[in-house]
Biotite code that builds the C-alpha atoms (Angstrom):
import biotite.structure as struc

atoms = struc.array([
    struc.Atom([222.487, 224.460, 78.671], chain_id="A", res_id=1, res_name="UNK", atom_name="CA", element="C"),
    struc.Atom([219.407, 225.722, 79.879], chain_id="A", res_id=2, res_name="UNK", atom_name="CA", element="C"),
    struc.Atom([220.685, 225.627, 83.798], chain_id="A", res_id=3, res_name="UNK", atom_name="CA", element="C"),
    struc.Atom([217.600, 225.939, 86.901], chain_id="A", res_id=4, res_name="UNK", atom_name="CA", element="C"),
    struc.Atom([215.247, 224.951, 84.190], chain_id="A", res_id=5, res_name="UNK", atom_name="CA", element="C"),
    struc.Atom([213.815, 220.908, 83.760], chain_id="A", res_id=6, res_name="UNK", atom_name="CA", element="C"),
    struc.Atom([215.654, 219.563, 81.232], chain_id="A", res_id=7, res_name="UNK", atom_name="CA", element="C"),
    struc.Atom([213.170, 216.892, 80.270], chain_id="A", res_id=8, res_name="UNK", atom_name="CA", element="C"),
    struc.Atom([209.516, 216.634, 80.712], chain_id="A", res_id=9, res_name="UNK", atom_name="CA", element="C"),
    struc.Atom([207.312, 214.075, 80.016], chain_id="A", res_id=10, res_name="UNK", atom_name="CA", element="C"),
    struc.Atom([203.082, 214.276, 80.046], chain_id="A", res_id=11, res_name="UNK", atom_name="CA", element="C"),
    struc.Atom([201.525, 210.840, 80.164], chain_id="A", res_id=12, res_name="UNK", atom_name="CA", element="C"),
    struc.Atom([203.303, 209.566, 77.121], chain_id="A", res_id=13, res_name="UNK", atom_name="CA", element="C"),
    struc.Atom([202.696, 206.154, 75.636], chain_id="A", res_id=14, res_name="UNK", atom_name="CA", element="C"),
    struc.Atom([204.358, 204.011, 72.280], chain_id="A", res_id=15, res_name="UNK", atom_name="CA", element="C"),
    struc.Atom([201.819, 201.456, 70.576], chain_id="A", res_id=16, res_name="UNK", atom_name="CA", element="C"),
    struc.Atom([203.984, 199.466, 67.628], chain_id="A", res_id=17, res_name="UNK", atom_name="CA", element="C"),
    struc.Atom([201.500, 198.372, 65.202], chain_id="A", res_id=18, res_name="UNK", atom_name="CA", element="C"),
    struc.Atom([202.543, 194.955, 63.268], chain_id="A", res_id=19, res_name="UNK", atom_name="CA", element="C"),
    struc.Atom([199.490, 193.841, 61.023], chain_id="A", res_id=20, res_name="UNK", atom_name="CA", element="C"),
    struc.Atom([196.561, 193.654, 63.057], chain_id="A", res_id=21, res_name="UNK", atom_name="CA", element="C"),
    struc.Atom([198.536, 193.130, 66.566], chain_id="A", res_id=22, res_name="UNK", atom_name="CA", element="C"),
    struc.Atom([199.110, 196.492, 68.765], chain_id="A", res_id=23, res_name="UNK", atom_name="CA", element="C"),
    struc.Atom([202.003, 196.002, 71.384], chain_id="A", res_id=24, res_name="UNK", atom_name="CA", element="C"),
    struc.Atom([202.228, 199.044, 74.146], chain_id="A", res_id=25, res_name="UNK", atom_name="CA", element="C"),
    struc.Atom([205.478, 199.805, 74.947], chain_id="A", res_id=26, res_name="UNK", atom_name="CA", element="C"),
    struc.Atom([204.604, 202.403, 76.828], chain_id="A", res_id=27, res_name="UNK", atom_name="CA", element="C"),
    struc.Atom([201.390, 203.078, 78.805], chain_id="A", res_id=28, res_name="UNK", atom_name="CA", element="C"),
    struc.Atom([201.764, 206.770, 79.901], chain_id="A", res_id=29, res_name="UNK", atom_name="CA", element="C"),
    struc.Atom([205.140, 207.653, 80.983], chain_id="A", res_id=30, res_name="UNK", atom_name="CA", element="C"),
    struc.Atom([205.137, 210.708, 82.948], chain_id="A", res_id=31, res_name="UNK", atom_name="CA", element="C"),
    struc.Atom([208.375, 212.625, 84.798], chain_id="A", res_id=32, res_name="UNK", atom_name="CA", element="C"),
    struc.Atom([210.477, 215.134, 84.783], chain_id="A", res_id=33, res_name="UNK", atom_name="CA", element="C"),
    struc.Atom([214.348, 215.980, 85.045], chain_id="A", res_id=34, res_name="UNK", atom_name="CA", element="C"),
    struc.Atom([215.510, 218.657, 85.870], chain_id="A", res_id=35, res_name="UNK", atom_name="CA", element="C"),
    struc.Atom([218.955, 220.526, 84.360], chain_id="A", res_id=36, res_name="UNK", atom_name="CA", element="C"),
    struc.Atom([221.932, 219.053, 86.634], chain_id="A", res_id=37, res_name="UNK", atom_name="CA", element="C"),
    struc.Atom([220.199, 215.900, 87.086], chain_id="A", res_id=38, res_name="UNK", atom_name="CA", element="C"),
    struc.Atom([222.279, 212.215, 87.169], chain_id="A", res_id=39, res_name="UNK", atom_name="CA", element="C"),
    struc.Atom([219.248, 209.850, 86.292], chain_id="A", res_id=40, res_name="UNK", atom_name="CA", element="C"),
    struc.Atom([219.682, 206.071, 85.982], chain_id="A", res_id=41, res_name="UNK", atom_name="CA", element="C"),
    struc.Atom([216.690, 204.320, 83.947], chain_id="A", res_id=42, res_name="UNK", atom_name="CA", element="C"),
    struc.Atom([216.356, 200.332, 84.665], chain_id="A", res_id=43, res_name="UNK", atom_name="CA", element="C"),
    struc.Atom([213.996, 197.607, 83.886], chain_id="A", res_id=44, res_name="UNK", atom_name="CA", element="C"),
    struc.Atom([213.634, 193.713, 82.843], chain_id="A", res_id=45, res_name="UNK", atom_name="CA", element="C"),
    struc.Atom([213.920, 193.472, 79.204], chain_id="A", res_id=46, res_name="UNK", atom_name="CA", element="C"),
    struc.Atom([210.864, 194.864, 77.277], chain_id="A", res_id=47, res_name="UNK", atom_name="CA", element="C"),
    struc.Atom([210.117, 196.961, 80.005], chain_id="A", res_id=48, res_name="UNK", atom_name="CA", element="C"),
    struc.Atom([210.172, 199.734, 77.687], chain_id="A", res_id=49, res_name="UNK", atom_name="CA", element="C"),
    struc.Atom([213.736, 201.260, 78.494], chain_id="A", res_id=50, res_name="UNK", atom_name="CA", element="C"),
    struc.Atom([215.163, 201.623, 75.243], chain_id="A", res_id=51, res_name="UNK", atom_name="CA", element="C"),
    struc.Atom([211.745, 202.989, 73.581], chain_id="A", res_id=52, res_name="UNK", atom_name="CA", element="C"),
    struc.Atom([212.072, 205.522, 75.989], chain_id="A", res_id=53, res_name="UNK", atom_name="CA", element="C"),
    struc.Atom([215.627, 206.416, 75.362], chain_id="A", res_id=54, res_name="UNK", atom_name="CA", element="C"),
    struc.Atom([214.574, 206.605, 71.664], chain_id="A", res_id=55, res_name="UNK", atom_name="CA", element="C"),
    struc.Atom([211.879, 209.019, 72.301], chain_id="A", res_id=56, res_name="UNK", atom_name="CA", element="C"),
    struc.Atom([214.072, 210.810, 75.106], chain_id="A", res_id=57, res_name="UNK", atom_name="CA", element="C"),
    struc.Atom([216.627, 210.728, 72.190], chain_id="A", res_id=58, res_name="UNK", atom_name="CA", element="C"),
    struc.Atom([214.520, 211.799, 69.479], chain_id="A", res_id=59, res_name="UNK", atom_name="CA", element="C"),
    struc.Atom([214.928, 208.889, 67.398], chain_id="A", res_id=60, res_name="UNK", atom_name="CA", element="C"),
    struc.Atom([211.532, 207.869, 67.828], chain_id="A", res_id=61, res_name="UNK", atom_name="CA", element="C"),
    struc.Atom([207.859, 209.332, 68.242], chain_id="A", res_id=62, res_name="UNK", atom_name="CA", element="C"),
    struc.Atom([205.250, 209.012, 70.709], chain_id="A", res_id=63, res_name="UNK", atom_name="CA", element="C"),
    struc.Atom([201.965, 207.961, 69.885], chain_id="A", res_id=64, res_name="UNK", atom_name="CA", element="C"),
    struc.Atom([200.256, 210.180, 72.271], chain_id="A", res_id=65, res_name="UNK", atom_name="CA", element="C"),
    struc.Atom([201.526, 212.248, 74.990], chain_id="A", res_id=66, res_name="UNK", atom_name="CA", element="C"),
    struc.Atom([203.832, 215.540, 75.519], chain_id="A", res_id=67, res_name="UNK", atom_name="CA", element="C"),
    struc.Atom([207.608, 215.731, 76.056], chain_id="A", res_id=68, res_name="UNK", atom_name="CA", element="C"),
    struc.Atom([209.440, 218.850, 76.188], chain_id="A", res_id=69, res_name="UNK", atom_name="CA", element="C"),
    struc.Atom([213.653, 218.666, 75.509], chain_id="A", res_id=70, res_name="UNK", atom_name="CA", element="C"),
    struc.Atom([215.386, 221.984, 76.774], chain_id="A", res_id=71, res_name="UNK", atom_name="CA", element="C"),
    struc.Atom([211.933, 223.794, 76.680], chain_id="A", res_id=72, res_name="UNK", atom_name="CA", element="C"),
    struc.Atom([211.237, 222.623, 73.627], chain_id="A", res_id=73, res_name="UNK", atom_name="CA", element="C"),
    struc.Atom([208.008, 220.708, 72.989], chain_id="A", res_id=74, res_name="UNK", atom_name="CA", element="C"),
    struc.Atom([209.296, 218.067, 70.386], chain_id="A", res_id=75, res_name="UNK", atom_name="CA", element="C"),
    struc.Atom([206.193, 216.099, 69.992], chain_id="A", res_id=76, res_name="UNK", atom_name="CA", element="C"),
    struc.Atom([205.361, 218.024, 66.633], chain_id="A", res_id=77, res_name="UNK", atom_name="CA", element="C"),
    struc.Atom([208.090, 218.797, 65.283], chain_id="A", res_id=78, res_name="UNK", atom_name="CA", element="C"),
    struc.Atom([209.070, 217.065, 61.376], chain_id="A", res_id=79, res_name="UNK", atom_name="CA", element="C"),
    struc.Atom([211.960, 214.599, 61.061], chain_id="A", res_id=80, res_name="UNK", atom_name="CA", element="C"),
    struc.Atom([214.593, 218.087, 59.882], chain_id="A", res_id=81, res_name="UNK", atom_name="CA", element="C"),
    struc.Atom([213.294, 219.624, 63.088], chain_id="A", res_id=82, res_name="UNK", atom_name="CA", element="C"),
    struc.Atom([214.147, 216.473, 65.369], chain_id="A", res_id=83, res_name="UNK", atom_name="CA", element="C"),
    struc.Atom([217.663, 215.852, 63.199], chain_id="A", res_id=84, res_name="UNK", atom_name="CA", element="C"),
    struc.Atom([218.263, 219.685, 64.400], chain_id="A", res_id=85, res_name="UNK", atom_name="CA", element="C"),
    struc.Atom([217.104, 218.953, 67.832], chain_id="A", res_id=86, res_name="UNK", atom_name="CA", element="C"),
    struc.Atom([219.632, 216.135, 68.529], chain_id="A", res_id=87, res_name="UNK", atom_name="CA", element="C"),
    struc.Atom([221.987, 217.989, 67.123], chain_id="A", res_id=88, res_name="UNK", atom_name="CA", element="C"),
    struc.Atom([221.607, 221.071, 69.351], chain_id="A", res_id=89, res_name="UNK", atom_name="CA", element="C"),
    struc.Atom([220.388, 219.456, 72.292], chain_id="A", res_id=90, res_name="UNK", atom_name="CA", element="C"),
    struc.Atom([221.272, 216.022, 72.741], chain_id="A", res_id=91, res_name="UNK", atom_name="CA", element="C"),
    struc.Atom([224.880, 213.986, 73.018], chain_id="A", res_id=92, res_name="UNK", atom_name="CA", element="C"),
    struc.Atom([224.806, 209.435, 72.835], chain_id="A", res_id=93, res_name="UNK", atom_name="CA", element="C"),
    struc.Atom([227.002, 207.434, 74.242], chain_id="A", res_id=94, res_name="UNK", atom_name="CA", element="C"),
    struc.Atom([225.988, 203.645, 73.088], chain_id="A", res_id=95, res_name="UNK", atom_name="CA", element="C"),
    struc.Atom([227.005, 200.215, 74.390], chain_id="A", res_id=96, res_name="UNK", atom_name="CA", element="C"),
    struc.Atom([229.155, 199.780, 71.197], chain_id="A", res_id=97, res_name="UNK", atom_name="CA", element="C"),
    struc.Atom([231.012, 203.410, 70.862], chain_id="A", res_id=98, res_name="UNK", atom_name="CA", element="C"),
    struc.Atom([230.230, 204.083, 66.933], chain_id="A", res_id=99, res_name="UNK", atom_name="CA", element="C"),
    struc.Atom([233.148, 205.147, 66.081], chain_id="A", res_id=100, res_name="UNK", atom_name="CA", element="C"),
    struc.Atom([234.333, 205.517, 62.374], chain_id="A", res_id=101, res_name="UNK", atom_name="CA", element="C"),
    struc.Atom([236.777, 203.001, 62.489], chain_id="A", res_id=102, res_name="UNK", atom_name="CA", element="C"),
    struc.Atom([239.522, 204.579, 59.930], chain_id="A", res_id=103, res_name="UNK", atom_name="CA", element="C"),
    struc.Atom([238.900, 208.033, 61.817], chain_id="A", res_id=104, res_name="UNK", atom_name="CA", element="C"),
    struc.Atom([241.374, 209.368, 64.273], chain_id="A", res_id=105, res_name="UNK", atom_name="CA", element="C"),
    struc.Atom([239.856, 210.380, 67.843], chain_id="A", res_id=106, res_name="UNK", atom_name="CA", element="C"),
    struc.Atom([240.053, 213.811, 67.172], chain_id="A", res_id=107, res_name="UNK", atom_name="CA", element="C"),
    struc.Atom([237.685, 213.595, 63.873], chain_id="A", res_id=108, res_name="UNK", atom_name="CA", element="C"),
    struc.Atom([235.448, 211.397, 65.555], chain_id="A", res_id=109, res_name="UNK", atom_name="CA", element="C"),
    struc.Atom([234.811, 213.743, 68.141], chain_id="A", res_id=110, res_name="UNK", atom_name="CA", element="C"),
    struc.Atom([234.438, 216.708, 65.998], chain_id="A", res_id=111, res_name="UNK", atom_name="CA", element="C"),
    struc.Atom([231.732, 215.091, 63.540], chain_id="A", res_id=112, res_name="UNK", atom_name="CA", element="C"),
    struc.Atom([228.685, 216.138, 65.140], chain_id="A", res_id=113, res_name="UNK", atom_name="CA", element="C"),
    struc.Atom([230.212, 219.872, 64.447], chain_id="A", res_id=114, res_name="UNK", atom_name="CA", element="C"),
    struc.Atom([230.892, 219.031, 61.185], chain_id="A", res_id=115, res_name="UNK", atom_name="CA", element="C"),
    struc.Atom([227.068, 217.956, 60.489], chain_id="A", res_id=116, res_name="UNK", atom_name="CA", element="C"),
    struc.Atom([225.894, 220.830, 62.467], chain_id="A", res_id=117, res_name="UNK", atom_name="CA", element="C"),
    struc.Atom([228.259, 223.404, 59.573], chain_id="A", res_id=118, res_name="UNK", atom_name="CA", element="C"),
    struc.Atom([230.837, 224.649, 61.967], chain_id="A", res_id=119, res_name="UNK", atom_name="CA", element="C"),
    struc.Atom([234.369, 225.430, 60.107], chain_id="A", res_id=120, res_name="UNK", atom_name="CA", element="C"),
    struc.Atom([237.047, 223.022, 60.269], chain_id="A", res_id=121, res_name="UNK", atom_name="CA", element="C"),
    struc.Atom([239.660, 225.203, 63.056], chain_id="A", res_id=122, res_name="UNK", atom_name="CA", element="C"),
    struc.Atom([236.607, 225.626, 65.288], chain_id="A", res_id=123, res_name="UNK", atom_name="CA", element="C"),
    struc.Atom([235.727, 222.305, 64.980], chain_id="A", res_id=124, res_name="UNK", atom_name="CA", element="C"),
    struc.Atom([239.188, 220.842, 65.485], chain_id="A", res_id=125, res_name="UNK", atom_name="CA", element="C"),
    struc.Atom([239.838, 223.040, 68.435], chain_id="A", res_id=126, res_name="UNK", atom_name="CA", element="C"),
    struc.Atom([236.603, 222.002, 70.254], chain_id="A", res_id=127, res_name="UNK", atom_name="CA", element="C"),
    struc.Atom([237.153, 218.446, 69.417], chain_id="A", res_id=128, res_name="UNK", atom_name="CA", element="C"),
    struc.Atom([240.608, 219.213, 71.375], chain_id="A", res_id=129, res_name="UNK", atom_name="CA", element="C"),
    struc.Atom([239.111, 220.496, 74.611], chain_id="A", res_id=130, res_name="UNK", atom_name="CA", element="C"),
    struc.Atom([236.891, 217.464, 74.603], chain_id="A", res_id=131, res_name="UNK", atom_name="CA", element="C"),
    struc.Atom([239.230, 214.882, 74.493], chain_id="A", res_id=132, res_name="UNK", atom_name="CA", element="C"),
    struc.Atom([241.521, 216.964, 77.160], chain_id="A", res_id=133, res_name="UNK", atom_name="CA", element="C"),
    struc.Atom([238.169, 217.063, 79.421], chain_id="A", res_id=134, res_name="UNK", atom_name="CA", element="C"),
    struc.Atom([237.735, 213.011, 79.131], chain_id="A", res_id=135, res_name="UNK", atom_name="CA", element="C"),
    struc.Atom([241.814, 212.925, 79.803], chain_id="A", res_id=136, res_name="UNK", atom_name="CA", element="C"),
    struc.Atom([242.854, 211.833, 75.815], chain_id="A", res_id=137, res_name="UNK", atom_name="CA", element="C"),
    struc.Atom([244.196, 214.708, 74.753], chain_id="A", res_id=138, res_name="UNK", atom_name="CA", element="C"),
    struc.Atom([247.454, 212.701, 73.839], chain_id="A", res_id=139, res_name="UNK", atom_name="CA", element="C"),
    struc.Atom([245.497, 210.136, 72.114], chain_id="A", res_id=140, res_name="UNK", atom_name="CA", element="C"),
    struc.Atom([243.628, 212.781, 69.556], chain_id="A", res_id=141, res_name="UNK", atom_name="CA", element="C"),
    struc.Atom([245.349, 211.164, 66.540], chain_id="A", res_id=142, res_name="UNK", atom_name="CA", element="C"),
    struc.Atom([245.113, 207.471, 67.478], chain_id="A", res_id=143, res_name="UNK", atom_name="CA", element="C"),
    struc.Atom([242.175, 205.924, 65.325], chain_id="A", res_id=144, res_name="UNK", atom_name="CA", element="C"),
    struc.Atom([239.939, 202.996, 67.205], chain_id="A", res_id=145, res_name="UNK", atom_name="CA", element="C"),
    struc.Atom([242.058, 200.396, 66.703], chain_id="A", res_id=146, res_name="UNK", atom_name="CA", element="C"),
    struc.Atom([244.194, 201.878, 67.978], chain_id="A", res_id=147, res_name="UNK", atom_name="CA", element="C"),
    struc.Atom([242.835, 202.423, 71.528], chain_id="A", res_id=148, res_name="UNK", atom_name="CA", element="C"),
    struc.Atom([241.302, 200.441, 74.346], chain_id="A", res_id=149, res_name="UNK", atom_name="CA", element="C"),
    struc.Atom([237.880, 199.981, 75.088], chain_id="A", res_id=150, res_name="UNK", atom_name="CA", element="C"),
    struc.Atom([238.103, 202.636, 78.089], chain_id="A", res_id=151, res_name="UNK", atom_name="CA", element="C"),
    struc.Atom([239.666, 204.894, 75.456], chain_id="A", res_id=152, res_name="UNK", atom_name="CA", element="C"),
    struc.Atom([237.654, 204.150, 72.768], chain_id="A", res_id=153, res_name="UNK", atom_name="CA", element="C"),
    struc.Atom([234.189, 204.779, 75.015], chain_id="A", res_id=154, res_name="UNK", atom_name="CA", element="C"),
    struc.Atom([236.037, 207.761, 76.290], chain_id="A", res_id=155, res_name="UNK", atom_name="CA", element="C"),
    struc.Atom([236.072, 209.318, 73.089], chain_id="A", res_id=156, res_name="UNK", atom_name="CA", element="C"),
    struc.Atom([232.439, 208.623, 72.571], chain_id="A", res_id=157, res_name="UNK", atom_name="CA", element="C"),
    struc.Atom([231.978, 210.938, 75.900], chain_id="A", res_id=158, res_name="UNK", atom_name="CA", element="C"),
    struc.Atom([233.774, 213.776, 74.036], chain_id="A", res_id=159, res_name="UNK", atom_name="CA", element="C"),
    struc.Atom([231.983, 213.289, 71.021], chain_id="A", res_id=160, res_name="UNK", atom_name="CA", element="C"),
    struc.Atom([228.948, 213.528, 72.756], chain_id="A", res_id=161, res_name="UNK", atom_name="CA", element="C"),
    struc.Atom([229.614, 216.307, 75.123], chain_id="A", res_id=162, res_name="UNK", atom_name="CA", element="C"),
    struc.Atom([230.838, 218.717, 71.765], chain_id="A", res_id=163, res_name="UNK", atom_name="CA", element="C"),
    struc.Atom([228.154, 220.000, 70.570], chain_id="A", res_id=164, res_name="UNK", atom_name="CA", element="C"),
    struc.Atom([227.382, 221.055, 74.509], chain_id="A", res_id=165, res_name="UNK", atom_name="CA", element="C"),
    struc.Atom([224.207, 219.187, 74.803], chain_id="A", res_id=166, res_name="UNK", atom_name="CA", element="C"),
    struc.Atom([221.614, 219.857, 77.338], chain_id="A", res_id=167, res_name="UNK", atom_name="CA", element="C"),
    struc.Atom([221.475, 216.310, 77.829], chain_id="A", res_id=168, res_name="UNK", atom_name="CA", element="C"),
    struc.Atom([223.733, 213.334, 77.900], chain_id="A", res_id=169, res_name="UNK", atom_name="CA", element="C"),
    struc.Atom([222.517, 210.388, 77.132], chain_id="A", res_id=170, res_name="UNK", atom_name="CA", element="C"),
    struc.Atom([224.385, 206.796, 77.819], chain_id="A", res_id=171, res_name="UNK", atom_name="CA", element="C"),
    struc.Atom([222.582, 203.732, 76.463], chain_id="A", res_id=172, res_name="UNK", atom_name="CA", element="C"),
    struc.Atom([224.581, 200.593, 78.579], chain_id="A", res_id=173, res_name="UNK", atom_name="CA", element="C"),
    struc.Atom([227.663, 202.614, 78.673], chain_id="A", res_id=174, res_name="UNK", atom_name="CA", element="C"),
    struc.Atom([229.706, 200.097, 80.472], chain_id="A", res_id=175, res_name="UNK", atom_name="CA", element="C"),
    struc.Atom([228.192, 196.868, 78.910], chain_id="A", res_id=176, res_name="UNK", atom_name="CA", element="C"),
    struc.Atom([231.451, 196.546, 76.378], chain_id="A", res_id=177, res_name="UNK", atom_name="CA", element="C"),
    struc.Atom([233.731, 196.864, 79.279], chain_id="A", res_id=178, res_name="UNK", atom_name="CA", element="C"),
    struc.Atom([235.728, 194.975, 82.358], chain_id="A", res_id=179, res_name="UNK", atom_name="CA", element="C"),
    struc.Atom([234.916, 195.739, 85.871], chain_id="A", res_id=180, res_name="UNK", atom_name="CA", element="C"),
    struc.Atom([237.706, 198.221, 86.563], chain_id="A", res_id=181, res_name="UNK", atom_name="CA", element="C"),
    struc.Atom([237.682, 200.240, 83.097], chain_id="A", res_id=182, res_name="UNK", atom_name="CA", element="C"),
    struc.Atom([233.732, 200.256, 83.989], chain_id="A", res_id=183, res_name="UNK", atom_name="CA", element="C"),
    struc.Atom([234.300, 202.065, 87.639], chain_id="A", res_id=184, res_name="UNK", atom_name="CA", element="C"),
    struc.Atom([236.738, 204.559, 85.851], chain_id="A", res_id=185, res_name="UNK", atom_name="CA", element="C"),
    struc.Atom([234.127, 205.771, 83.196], chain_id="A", res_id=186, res_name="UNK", atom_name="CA", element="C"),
    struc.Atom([231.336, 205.698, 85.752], chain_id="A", res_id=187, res_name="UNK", atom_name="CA", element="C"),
    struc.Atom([234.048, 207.892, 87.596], chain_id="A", res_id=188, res_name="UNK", atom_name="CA", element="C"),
    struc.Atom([234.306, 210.632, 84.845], chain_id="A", res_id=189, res_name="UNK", atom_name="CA", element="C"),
    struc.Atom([230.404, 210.559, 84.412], chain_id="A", res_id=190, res_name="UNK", atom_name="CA", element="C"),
    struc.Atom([230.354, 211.371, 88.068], chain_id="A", res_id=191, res_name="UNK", atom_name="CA", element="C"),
    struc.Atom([232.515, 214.364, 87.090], chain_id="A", res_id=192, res_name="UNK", atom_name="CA", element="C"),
    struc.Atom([230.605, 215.668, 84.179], chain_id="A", res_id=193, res_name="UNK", atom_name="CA", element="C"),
    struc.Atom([227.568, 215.026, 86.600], chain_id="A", res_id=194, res_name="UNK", atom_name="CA", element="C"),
    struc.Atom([229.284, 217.470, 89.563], chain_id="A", res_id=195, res_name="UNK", atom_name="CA", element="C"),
    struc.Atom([230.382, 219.836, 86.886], chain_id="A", res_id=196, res_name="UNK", atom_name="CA", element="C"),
    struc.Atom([226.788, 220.678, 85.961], chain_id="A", res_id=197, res_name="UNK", atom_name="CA", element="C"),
    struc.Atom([226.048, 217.868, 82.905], chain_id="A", res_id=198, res_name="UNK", atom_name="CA", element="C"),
    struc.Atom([222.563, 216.338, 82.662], chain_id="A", res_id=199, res_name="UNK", atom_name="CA", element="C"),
    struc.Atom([222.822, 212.756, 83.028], chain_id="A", res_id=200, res_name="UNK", atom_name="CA", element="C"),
    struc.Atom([220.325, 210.084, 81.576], chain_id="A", res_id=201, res_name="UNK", atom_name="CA", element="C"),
    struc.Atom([221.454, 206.762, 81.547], chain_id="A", res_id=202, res_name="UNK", atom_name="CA", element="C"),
    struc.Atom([220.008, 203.304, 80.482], chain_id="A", res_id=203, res_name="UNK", atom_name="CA", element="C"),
    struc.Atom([221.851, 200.077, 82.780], chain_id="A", res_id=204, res_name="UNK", atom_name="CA", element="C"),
    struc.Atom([220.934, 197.059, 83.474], chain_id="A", res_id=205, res_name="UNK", atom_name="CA", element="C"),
    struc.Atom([223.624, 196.853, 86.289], chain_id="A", res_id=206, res_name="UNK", atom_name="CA", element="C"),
    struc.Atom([223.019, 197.642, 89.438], chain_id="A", res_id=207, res_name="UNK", atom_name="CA", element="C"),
    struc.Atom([226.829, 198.747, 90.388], chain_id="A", res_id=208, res_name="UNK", atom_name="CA", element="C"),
    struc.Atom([226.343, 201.072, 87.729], chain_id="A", res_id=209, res_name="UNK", atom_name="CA", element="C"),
    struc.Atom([223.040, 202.716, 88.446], chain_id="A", res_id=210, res_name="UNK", atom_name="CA", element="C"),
    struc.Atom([224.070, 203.106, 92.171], chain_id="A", res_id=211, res_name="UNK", atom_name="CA", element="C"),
    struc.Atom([226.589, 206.024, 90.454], chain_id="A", res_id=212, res_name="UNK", atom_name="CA", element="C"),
    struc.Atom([223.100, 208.260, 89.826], chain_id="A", res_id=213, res_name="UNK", atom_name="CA", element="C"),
    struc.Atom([221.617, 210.208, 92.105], chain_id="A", res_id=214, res_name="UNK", atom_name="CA", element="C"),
    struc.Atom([218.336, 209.361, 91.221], chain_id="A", res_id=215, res_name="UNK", atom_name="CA", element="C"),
    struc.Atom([217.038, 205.447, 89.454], chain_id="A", res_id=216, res_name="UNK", atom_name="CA", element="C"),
    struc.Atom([213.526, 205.714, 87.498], chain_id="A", res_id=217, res_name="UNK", atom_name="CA", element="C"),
    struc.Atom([212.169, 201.556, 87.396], chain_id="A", res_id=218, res_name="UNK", atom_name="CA", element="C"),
    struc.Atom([210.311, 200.842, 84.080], chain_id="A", res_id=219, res_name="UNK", atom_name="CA", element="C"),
    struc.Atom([207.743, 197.458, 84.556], chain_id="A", res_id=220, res_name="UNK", atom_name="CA", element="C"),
    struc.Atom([205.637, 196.460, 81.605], chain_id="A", res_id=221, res_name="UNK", atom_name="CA", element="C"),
    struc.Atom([205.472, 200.255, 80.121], chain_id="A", res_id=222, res_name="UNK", atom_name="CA", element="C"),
    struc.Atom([205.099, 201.920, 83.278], chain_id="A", res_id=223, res_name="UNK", atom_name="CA", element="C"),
    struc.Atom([207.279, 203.860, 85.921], chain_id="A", res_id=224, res_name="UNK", atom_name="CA", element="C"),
    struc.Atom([206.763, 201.298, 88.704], chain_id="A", res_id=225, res_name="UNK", atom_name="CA", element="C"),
    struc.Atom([209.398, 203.349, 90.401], chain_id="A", res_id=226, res_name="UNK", atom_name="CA", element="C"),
    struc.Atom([211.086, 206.774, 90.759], chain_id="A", res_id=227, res_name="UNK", atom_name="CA", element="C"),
    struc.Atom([213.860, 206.636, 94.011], chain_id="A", res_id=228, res_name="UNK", atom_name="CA", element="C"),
    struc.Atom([216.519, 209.560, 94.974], chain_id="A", res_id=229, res_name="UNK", atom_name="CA", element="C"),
    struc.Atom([219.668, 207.893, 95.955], chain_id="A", res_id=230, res_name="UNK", atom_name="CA", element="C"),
    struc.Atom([220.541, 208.599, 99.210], chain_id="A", res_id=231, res_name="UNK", atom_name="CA", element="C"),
    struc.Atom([224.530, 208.897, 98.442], chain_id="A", res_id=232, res_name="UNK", atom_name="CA", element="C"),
    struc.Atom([227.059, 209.034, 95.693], chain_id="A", res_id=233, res_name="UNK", atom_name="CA", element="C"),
    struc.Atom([229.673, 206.478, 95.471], chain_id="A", res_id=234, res_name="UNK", atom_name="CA", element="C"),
    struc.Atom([231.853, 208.150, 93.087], chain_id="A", res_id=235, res_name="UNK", atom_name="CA", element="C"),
    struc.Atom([234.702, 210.887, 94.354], chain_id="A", res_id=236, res_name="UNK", atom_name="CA", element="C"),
    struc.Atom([233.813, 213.296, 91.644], chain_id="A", res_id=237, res_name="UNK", atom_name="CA", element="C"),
])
């Protein structure tokens, strides 16, 4: 991780989808930073342009105009290999719905970004180990999906994400598959990965949730309407 260093920066950076003759902004000039160590909760109304901004936080997606620099590393020109590599060095999802491979066990899960990025099986398997013993599964490692509840099963999509040792984490509606309780415990261990040094970027809807960050960006319409510290942390750490 690059640590003391901005982890994300963003220059005036705008999406136009073109259907047909119709142009729909999505976003009108986006511009912020984060810095490495940051815990960073993004909200919005619906089409406010939150998840076109996790895409192009997440290099899934490209801006139409504008700058943004992962890690240091300006992506905005780089070729769809060079963004595959990116997100594969740089950048770890956690998603609403887990994506996990249902007929995998949790250790394999976790390892498979290794196994995509051409690291050897024993490395792989032991590092997929020391995940799942960070997110407190390291008795479930051979316990496929099904197997698992929905706690479990989004906890291993923490360790699969933090494998690869991203410089950014980035939860899409982590909690949105969960119940109240098993919600507070994972927004418990991001609080953890948070205090241990992890660069946080998270996409809720939910206030409860967002109050876990110690800093909410408001999307309105394609813009940052809003950029707030949080004044305190309600998890324990």
């Amino acid at each position: 991780m690059n640590d003391g260093a901005r982890a994300i920066d963003l220059r005036e950076v705008t999406k136009v989808y073109s259907t047909g003759a119709l142009e729909v902004p999505a976003l009108r000039g986006v511009s912020f930073t984060v810095d490495a160590g940051e815990y960073v909760a993004v909200m919005g109304p619906s089409g406010s342009g939150k998840s076109t901004l996790m895409n192009l936080i997440g290099c899934l997606d490209r801006a139409t105009s504008g700058t943004y620099l992962l890690d240091g590393v300006d992506v905005s020109s780089l070729d769809d290999n060079e963004l595959a590599q990116i997100r594969l060095q740089k950048l770890g999802f956690v998603f609403q719905g887990f994506n996990l491979l249902g007929r995998t066990d949790a250790l394999r899960n976790v390892a498979l970004p290794l196994f995509y990025a051409g690291i050897g099986g024993r490395e792989r398997a032991e590092a997929a180990r020391e995940r799942l013993s960070d997110v407190g599964l390291a008795d479930r490692a051979r316990h496929k999906p099904s197997e698992l509840s929905g706690g479990e099963q989004q906890r291993v999509a923490i360790a699969r994400a933090l494998v690869n040792d991203p410089a950014v984490l980035l939860a899409d509606e982590p909690t949105g598959n969960l119940d109240s309780q098993t919600s507070e415990d994972i927004m418990q261990l991001f609080g953890s990965l948070n205090a241990a040094g992890r660069t946080i970027i998270m996409v809720t809807h939910d206030e409860t949730v967002a109050a876990h960050a110690n800093r909410v960006i408001r999307l309105h319409d394609g813009l940052v309407v809003a950029d707030a510290t949080m004044p305190e942390r309600r998890h324990s750490g």
